[in-house]
C-alpha positions as CSV (number, residue, x, y, z in Angstrom):
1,X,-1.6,-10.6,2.8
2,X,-3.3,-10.9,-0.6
3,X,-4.0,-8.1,-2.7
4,X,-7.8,-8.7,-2.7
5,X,-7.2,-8.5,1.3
6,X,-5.1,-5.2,1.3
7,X,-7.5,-3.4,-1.5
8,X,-10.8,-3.9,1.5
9,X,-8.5,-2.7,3.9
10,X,-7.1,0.0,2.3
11,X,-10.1,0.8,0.3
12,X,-8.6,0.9,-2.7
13,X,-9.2,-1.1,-6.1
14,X,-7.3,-3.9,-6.8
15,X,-5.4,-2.3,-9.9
16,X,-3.8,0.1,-7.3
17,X,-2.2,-2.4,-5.6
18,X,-1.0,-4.3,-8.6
19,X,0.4,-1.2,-10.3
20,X,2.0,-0.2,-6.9
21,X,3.4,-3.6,-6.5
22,X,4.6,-4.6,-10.2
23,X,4.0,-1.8,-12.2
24,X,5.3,1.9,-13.6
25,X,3.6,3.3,-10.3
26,X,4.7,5.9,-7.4
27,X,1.8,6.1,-5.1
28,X,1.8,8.7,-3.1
29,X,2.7,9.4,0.1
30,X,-1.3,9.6,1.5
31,X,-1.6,6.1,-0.7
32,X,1.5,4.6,0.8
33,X,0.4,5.6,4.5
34,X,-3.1,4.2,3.7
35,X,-1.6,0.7,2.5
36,X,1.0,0.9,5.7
37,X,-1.9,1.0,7.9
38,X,-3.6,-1.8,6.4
39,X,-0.9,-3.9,6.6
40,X,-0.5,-3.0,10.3
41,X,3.3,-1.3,9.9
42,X,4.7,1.9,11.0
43,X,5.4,4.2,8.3
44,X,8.5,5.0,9.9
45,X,10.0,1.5,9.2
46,X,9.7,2.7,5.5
47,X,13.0,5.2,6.7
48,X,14.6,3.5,8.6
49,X,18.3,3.3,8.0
């Protein structure tokens, strides 16, 4: 998905998504639920071992 996609989904800017991709970043978990969501995955997959 591109990042222009993910920011209307998420409804978030587009400089969140960079700096959580690339960047010096650590999004939160509420941040990293949202973008989970939008990107239709379960946040468990995120801990899964």
């Amino acid at each position: 998905m591109l990042q222009a996609a993910l920011t209307v989904r998420a409804g978030v800017s587009r400089n969140t998504i960079s700096l959580t991709v690339t960047g010096p970043f650590n999004p939160t978990p509420k941040l990293t639920l949202i973008q989970f969501i939008a990107l239709y995955k379960k946040f468990e997959n995120l801990f899964y071992f």
